[in-house]
Residue frames relative to the residue before (quaternion, step in Angstrom):
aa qw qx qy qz dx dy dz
X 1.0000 0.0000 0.0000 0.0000 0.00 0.00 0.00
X 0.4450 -0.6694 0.4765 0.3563 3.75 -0.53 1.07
X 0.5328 -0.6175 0.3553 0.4568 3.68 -1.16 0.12
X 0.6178 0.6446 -0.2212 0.3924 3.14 -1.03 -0.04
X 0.5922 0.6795 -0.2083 0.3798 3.40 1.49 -1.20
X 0.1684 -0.7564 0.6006 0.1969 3.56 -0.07 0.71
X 0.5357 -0.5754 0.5701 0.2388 3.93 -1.82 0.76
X 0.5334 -0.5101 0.4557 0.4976 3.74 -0.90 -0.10
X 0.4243 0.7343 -0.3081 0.4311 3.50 1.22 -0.57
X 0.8080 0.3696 -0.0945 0.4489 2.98 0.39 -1.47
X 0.3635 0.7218 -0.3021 0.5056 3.62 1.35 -0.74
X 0.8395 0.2561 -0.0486 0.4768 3.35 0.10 -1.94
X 0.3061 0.5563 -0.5154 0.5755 4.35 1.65 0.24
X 0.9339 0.1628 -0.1864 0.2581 3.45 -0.15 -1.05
X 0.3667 0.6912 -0.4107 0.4680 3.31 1.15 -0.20
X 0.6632 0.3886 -0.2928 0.5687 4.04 0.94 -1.76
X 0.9334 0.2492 -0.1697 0.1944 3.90 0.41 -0.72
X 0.5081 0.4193 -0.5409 0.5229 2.37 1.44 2.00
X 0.5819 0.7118 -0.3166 0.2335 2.95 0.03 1.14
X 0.7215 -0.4417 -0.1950 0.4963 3.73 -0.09 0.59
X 0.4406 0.7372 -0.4123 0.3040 3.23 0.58 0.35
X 0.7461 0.1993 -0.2126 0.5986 2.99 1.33 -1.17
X 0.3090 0.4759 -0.6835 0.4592 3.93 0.62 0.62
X 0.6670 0.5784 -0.4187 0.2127 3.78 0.12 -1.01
X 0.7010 0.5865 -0.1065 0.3915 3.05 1.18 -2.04
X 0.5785 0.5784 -0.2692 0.5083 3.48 1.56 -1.08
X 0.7875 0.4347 -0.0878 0.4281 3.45 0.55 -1.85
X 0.3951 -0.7849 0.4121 0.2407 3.71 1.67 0.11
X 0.6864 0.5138 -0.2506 0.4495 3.42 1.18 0.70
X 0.7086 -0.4336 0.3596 0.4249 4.12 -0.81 0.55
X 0.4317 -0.7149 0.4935 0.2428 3.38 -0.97 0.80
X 0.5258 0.5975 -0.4036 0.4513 3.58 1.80 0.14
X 0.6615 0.4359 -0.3709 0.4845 3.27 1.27 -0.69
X 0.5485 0.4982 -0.4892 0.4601 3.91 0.77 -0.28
X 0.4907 0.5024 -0.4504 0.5514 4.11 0.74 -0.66
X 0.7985 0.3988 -0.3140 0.3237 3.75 -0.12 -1.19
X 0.5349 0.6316 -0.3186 0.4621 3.10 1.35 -1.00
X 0.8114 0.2991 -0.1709 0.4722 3.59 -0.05 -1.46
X 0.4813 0.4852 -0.4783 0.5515 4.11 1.22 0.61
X 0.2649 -0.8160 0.4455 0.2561 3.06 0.58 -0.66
X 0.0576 -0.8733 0.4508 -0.1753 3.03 0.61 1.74
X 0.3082 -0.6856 0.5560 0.3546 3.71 -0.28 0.76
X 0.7528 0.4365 -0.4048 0.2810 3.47 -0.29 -0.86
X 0.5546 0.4892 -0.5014 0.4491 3.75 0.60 0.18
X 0.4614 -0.6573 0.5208 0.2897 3.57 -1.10 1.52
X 0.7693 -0.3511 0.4520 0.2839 2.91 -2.49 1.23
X 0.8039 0.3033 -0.2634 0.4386 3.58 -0.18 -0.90
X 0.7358 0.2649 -0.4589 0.4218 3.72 0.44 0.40
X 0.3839 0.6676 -0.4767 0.4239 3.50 1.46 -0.34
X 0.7109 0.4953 -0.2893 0.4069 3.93 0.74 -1.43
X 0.4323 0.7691 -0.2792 0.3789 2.92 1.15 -1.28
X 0.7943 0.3955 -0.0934 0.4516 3.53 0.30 -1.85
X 0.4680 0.7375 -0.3165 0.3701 3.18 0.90 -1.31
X 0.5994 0.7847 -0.1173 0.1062 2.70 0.74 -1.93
X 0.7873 0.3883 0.2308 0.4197 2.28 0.26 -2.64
X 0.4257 0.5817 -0.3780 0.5809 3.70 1.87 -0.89
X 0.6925 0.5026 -0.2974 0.4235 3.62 0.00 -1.55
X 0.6473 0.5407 -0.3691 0.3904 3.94 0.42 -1.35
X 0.8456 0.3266 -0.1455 0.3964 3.09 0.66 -1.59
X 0.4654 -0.6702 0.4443 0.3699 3.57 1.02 -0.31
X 0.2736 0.8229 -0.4759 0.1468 3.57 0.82 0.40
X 0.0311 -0.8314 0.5416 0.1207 3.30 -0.44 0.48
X 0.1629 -0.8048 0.5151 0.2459 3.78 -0.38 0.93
X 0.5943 -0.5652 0.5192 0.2402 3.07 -1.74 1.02
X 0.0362 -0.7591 0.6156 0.2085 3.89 0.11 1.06
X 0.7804 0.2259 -0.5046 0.2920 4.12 -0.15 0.43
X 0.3631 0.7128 -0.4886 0.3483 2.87 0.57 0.84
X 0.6993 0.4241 -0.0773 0.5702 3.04 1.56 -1.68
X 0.4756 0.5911 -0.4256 0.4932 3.50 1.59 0.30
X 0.7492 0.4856 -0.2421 0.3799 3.37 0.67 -1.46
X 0.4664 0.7084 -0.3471 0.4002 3.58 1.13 -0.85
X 0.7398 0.4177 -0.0492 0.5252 2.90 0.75 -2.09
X 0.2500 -0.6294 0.6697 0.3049 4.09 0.73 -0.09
X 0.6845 0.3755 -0.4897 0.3882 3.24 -0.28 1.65
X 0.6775 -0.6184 0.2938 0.2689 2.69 -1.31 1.73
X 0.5231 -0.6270 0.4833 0.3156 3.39 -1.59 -0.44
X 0.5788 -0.6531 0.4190 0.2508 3.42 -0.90 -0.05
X 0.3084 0.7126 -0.4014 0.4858 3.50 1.84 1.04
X 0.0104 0.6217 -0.7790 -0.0808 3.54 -1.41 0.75
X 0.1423 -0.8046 0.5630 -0.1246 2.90 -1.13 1.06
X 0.0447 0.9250 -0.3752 0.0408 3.33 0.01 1.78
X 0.3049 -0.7836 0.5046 0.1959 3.42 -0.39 1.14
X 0.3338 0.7322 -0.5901 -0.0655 3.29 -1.35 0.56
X 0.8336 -0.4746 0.1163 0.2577 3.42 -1.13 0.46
X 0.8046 0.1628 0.1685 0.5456 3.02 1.60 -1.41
X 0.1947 -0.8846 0.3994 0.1414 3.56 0.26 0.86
X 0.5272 0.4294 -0.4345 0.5907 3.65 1.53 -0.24
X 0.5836 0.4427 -0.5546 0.3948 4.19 -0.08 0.31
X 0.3790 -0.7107 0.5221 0.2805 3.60 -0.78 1.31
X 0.6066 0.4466 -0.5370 0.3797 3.76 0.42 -0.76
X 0.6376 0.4953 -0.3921 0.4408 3.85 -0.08 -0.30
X 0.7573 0.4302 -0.2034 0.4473 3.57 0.91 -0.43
X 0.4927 0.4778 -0.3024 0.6614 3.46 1.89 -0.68
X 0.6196 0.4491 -0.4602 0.4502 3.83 0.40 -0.30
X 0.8259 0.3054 -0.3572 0.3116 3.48 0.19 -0.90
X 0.5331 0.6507 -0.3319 0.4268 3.21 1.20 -0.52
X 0.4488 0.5456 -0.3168 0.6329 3.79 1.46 -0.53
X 0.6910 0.5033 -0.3409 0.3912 3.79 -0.07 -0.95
X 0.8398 0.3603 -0.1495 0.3776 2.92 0.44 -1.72
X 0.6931 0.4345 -0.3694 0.4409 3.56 1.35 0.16
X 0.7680 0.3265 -0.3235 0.4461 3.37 1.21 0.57
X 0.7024 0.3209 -0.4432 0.4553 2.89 1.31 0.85
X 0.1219 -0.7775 0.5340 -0.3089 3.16 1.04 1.50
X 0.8334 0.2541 -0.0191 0.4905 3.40 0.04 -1.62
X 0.8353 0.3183 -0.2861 0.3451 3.34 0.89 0.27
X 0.5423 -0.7399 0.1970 0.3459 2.92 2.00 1.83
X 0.3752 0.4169 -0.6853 0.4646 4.12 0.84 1.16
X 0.4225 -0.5995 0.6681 0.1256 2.23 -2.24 0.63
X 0.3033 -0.8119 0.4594 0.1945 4.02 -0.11 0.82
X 0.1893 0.7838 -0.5863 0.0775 4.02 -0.10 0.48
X 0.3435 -0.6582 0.6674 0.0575 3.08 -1.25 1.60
X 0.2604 0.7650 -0.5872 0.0456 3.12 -1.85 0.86
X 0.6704 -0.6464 0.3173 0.1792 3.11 -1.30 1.21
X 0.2115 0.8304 -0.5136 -0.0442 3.64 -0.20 0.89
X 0.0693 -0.8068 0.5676 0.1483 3.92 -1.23 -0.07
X 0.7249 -0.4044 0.2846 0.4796 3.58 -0.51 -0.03
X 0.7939 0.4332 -0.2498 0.3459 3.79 1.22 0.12
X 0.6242 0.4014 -0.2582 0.6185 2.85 1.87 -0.15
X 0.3005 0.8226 -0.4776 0.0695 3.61 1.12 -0.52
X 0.6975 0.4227 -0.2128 0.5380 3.28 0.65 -1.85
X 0.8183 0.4156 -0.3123 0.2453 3.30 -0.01 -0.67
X 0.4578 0.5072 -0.3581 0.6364 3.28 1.85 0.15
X 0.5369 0.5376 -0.4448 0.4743 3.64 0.59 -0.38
X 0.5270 0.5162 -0.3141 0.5976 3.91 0.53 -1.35
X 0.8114 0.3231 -0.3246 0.3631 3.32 -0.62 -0.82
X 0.7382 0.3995 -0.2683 0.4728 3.66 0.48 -0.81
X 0.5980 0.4848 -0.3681 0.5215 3.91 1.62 0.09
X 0.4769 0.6017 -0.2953 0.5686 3.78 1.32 -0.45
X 0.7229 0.5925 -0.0899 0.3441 3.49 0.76 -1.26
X 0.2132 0.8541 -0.4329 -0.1938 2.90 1.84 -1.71
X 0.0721 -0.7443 0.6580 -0.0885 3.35 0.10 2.01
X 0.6216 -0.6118 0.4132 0.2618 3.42 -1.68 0.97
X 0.7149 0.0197 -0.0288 0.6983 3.55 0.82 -0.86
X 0.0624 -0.5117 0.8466 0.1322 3.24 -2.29 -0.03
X 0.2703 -0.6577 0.6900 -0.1350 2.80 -1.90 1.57
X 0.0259 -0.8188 0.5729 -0.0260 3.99 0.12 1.30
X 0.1490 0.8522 -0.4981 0.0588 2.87 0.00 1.20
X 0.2166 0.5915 -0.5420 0.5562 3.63 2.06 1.05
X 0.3484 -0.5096 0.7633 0.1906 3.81 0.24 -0.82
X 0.4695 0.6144 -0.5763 0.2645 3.58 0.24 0.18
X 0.3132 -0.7105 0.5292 0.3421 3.68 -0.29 1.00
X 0.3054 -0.5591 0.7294 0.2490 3.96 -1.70 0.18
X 0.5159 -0.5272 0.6009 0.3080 3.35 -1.63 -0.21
X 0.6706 -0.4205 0.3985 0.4634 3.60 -1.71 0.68
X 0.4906 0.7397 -0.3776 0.2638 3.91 0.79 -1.22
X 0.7044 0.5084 -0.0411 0.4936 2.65 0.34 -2.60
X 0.5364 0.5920 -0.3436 0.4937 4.26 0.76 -1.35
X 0.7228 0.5055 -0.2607 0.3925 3.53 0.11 -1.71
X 0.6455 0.4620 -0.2337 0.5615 3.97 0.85 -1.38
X 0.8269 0.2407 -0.3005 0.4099 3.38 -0.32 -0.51
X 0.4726 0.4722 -0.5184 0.5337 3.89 1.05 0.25
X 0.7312 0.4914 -0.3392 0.3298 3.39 0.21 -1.20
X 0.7183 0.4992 -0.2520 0.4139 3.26 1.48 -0.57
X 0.3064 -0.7729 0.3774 0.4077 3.25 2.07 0.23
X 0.2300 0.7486 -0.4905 0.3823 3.64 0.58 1.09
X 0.1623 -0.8408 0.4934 0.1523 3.56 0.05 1.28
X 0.2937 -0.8178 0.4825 0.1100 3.92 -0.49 1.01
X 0.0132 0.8379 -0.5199 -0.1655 3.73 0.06 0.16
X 0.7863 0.2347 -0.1783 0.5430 3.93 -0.25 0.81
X 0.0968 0.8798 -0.4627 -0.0496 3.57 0.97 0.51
X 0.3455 -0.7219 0.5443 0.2514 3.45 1.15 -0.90
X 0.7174 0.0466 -0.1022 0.6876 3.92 1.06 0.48
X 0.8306 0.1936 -0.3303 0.4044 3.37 -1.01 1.22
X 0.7410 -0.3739 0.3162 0.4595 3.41 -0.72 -1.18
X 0.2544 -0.7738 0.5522 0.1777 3.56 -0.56 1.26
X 0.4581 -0.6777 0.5069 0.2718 3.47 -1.03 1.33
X 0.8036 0.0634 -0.0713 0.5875 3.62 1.29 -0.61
X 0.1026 -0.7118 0.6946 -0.0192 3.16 -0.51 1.49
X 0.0914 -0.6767 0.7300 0.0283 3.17 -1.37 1.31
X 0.1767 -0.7346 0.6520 -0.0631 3.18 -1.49 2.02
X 0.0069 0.7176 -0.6963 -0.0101 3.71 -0.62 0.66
X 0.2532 -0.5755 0.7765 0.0422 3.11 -1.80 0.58
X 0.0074 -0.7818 0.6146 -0.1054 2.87 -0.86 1.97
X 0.4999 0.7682 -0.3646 0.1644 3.46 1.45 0.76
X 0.3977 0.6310 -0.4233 0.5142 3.49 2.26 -0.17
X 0.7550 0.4729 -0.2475 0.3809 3.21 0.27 -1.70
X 0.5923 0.4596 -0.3076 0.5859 3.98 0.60 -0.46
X 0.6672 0.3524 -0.4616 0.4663 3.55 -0.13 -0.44
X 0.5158 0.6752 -0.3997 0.3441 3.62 0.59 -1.13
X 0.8933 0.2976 -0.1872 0.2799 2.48 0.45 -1.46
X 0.3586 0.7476 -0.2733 0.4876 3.52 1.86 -0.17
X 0.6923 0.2967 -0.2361 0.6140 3.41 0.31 -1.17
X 0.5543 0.3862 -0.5453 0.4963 3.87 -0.14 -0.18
X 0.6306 0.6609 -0.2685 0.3058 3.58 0.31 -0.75
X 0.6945 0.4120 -0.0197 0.5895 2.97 0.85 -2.06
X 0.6689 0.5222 -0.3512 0.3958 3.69 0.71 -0.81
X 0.7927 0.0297 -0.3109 0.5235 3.64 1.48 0.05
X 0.9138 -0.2609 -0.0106 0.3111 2.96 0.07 1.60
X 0.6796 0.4863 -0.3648 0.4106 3.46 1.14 -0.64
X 0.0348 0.7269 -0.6852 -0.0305 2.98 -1.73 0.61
X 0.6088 0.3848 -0.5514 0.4210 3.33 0.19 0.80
X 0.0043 0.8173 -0.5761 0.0126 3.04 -1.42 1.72
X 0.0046 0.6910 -0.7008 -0.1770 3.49 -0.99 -0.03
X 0.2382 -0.6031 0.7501 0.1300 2.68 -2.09 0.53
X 0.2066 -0.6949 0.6781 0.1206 3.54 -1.57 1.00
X 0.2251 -0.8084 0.5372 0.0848 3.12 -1.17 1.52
X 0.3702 -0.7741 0.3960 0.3270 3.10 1.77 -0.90
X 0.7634 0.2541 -0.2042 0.5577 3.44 0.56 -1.40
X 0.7160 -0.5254 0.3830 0.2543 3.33 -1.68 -0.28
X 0.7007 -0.6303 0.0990 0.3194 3.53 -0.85 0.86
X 0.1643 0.8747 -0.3652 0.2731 3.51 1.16 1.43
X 0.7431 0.4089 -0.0349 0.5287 2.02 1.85 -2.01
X 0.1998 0.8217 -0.4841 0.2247 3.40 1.31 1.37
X 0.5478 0.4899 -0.2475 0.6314 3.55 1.36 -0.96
X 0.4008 0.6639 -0.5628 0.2861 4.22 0.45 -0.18
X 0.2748 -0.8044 0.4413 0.2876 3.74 -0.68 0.24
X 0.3491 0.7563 -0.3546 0.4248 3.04 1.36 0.56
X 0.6511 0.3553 -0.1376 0.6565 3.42 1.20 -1.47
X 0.6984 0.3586 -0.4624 0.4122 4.14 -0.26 -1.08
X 0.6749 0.3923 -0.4796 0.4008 4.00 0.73 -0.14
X 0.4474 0.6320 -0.4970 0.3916 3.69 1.14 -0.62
X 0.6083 0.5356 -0.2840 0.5124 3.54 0.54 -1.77
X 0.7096 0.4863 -0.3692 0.3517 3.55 -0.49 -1.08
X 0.6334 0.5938 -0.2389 0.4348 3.50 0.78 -1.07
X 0.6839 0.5611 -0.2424 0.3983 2.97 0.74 -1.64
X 0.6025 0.5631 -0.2159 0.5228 3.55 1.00 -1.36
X 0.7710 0.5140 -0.2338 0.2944 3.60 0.14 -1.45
X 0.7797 0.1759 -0.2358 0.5527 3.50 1.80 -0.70
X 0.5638 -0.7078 0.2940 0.3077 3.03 1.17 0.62
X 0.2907 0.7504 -0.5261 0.2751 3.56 1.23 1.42
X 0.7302 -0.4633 0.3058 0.3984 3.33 -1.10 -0.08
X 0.1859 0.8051 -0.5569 0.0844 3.39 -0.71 0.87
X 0.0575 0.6936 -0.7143 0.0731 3.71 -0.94 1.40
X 0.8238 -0.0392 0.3843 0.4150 3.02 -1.69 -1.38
X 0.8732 0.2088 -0.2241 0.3790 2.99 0.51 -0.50
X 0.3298 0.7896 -0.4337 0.2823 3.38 1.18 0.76
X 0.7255 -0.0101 -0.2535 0.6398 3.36 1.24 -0.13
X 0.5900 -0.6503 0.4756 0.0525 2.80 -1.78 0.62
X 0.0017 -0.8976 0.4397 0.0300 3.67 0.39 1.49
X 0.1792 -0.6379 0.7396 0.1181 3.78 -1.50 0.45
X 0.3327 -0.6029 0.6359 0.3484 2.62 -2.25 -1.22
X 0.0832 -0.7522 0.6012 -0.2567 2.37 0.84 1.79
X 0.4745 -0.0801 -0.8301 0.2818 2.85 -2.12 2.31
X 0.5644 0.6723 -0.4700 0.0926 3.34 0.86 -0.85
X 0.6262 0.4175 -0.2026 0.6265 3.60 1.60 -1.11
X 0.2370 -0.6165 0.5182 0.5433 3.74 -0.59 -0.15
X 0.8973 -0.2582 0.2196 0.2827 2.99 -2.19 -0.34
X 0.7431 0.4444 -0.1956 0.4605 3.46 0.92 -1.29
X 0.4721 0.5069 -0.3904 0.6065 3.62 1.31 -0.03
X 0.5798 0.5665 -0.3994 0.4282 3.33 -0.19 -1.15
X 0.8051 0.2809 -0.2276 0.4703 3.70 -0.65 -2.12
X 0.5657 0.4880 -0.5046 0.4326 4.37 0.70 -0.62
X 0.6635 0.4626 -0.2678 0.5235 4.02 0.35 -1.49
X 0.5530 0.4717 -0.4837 0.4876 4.20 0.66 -0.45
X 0.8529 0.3218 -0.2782 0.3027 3.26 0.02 -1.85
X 0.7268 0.4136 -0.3572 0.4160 3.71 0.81 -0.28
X 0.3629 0.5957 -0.5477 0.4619 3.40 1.01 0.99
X 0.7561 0.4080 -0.2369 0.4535 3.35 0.52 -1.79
X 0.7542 0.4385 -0.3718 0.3172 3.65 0.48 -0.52
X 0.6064 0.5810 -0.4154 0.3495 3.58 1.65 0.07
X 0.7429 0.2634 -0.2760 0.5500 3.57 1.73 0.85
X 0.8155 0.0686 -0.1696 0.5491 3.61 1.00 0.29
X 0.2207 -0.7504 0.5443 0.3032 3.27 -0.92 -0.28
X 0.2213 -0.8295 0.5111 0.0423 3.31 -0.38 1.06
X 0.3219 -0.8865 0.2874 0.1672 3.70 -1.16 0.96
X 0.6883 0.1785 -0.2188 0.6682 3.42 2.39 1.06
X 0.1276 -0.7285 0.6714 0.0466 3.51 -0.54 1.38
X 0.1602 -0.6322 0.7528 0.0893 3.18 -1.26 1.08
X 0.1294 -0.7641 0.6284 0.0670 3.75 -1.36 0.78
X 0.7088 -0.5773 0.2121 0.3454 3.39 -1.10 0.92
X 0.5909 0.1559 0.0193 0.7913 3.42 1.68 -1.43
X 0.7394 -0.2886 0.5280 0.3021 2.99 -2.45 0.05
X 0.6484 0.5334 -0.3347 0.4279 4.02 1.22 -1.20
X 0.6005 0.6301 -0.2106 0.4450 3.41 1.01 -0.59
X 0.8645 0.1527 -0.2319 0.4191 2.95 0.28 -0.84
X 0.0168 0.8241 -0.4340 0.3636 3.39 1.67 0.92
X 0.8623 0.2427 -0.0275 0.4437 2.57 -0.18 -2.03
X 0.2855 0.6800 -0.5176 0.4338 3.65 1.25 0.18
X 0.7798 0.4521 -0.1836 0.3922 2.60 -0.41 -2.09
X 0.5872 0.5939 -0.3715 0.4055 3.45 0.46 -1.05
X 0.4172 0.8022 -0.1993 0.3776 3.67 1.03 -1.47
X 0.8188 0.3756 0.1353 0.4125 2.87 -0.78 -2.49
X 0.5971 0.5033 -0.3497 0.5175 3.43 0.79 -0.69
X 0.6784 0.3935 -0.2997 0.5433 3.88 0.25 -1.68
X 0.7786 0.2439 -0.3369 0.4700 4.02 0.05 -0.29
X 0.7486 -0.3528 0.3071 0.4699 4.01 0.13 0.84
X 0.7389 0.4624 -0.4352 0.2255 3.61 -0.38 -0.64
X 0.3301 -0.7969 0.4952 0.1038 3.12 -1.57 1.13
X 0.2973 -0.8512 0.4071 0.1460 3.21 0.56 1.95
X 0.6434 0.3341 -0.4355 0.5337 3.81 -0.76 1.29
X 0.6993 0.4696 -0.1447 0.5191 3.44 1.16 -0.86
X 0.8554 0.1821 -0.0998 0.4746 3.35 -0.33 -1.54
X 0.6753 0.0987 -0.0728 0.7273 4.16 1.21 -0.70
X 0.3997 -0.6733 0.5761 0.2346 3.35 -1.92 0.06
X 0.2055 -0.8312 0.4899 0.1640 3.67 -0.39 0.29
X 0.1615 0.7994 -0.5704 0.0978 4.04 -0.68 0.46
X 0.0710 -0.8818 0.4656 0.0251 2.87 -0.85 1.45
X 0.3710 -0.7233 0.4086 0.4150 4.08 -0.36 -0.73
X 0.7333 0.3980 -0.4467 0.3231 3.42 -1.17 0.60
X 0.2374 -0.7858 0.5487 0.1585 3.69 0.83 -0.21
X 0.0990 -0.7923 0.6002 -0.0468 3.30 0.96 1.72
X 0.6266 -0.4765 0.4553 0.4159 3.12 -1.51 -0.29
X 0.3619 0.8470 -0.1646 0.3528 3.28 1.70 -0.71
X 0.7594 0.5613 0.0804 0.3192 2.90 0.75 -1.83
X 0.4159 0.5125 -0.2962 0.6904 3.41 2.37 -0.65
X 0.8639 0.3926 0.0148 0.3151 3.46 0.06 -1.24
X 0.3743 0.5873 -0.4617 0.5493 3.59 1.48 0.79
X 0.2207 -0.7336 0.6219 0.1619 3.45 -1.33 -0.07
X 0.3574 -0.3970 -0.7983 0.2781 1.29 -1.28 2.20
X 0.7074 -0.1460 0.4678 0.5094 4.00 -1.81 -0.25
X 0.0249 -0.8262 0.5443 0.1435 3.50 -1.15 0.11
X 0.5980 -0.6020 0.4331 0.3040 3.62 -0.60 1.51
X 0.0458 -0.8206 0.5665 -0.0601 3.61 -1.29 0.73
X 0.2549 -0.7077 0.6179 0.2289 3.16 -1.23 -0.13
X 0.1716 -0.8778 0.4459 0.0343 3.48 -0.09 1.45
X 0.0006 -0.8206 0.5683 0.0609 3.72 -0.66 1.03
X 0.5990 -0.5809 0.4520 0.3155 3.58 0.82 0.82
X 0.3456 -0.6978 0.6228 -0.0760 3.27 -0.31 1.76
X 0.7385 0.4688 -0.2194 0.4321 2.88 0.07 -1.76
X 0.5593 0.5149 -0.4656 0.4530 4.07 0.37 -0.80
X 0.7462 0.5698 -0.1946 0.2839 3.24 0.46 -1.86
X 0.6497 0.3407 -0.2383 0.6364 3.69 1.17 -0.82
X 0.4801 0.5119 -0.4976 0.5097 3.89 0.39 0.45
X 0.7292 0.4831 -0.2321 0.4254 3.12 0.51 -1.19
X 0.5518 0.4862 -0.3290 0.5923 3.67 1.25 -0.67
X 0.5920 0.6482 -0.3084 0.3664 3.81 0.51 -0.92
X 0.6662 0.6050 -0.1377 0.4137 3.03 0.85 -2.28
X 0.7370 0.4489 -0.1647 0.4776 3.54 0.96 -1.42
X 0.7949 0.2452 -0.2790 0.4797 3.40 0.58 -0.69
X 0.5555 0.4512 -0.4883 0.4994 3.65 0.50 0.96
X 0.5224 -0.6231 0.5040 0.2911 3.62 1.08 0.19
X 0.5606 0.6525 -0.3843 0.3350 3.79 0.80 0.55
X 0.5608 -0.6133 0.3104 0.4616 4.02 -0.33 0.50
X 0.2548 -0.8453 0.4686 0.0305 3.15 -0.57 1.46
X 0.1675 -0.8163 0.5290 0.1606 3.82 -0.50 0.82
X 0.1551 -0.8277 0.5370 -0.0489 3.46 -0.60 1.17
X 0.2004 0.7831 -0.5522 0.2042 3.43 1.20 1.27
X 0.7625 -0.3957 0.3579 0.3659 3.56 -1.69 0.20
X 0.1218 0.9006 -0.3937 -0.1384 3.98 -0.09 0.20
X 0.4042 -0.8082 0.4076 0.1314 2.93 -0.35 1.96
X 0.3681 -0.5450 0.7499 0.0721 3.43 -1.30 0.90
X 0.0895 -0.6975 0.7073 -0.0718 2.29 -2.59 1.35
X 0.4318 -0.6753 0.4688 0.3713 3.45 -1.16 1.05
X 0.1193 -0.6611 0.7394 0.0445 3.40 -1.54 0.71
X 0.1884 -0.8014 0.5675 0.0135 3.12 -0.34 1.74
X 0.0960 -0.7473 0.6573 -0.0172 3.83 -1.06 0.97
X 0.7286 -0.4098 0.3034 0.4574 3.30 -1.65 0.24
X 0.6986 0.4329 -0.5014 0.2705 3.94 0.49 -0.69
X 0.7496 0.1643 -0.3380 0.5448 3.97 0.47 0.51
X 0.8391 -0.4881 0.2197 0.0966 2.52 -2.23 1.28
């Protein structure tokens, strides 16, 4: 062991003897008033508050704030968003949003990765933890059980996936889809597909029952193979839309792929490119979320915007305890060079 080298042992010696006791002994004062002090009790006077202050700084202490939560049966000051896939920018433009407006309002924002095998056991952990909010944005449903614990723990859940969502987010993607259809239809194409990627859950998605609808309404082709299923979180997104498009092209060519997200049809594009096609030109491409991404691909890629930004307000709105409007939010096409 080099000199100097401290044991885990020795780690945990000093860790125990710094701490409030000897802030007390130093700072000449009750180890209740260091507790009050480091809560941050007004009523303890300026000059012993400094006093303490003091001595914390000297010694480097660093207090363990959940600990001093749990003592106190009170939560922490963690949001904690779960989502399926870390290579899909709209999940990543959300947290990044969070974490820059709640900066000033002393949460901490922590992303994390969940799937149908770790779920529960990420649940446990964030109940041990006694994070302030969860944010399911996998949609992975919990159980009443799991519901019951994390109320009792006054833990505000947003997307449980079984009971009542405190924020249901509804969008109406049927203006903004047609739009984009009749631009479509208005030169000539009519073969579509739509990549969904994931698996046939996302049958009730409103993304697809308006695809369908369309399909029906101008009277284009529509079987089995009109959309295009995976297991998609299992793959991420940009796999997925690549493994979609070189399915569909090993029996038709088709003249508009709609993809579930902007991340998808990435890896389209990505695709179509390596096999000749000149996306805007030879196929059309249209994705959803109007990542930030999505300006800045080549070509730009067409979308179907539903206002992120509304949608994380609305998460905001709720976890600050403020009046929360849960109206219908209507989406728009944003047409770019990758369709016609």
């Amino acid at each position: 062991m080099p000199p100097g080298a401290k044991t885990r042992e020795g780690y945990r010696a000093m860790e125990k003897t710094i701490g409030r006791k000897l802030i007390a002994e130093r700072a000449g004062v009750s180890m209740r008033t260091v507790t009050r002090v480091l809560q941050g009790d007004k009523l303890v006077a300026e000059q012993t508050r400094l006093r303490v202050l003091e001595v914390v700084d000297e010694l480097g202490y660093t207090r363990n704030k959940i600990a001093g939560n749990l003592s106190r049966n009170k939560n922490s000051n963690f949001v904690v968003v779960l989502v399926p896939d870390m290579s899909n920018y709209y999940y990543l433009e959300i947290f990044d949003y969070l974490t820059k407006f709640f900066e000033k309002y002393d949460y901490i924002v922590s992303i994390c990765r969940i799937n149908e095998n770790n779920l529960f056991k990420t649940f446990d952990t964030m109940l041990e933890n006694r994070v302030s909010v969860i944010i399911n944005l996998g949609f992975f449903p919990i159980n009443e059980e799991y519901l019951k614990k994390i109320n009792s723990a006054k833990i505000k859940i947003i997307h449980p996936g079984v009971g009542t969502d405190p924020v249901p987010i509804n969008i109406d993607y049927s203006a903004a889809m047609e739009e984009a259809f009749c631009s479509f239809l208005g030169r000539g194409l009519k073969k579509f597909k739509f990549v969904c990627g994931g698996g046939k859950n996302f049958l009730e998605d409103g993304r697809i029952r308006c695809f369908l609808q369309l399909l029906e309404k101008y009277g284009l082709e529509k079987n089995e193979n009109s959309i295009i299923w995976g297991d998609y979180p299992a793959s991420n997104a940009m796999e997925t839309g690549e493994t979609a498009v070189k399915k569909i092209y090993q029996t038709e060519e088709p003249d508009v792929i709609f993809f579930l997200t902007d991340a998808m049809a990435f890896g389209g594009m990505q695709f179509l490119t390596k096999i000749g096609k000149k996306i805007g030109e030879d196929i059309s491409v249209i994705g959803f979320d109007n990542t930030l991404m999505s300006k800045f691909c080549v070509p730009p890629l067409s979308t179907i915007d539903s206002s992120t930004e509304i949608e994380i307000q609305r998460y905001i709105t709720y976890i600050l305890d403020k009046n929360l409007n849960n109206d219908t939010i209507v989406s728009k096409f944003i047409k770019r060079a990758s369709s016609v």
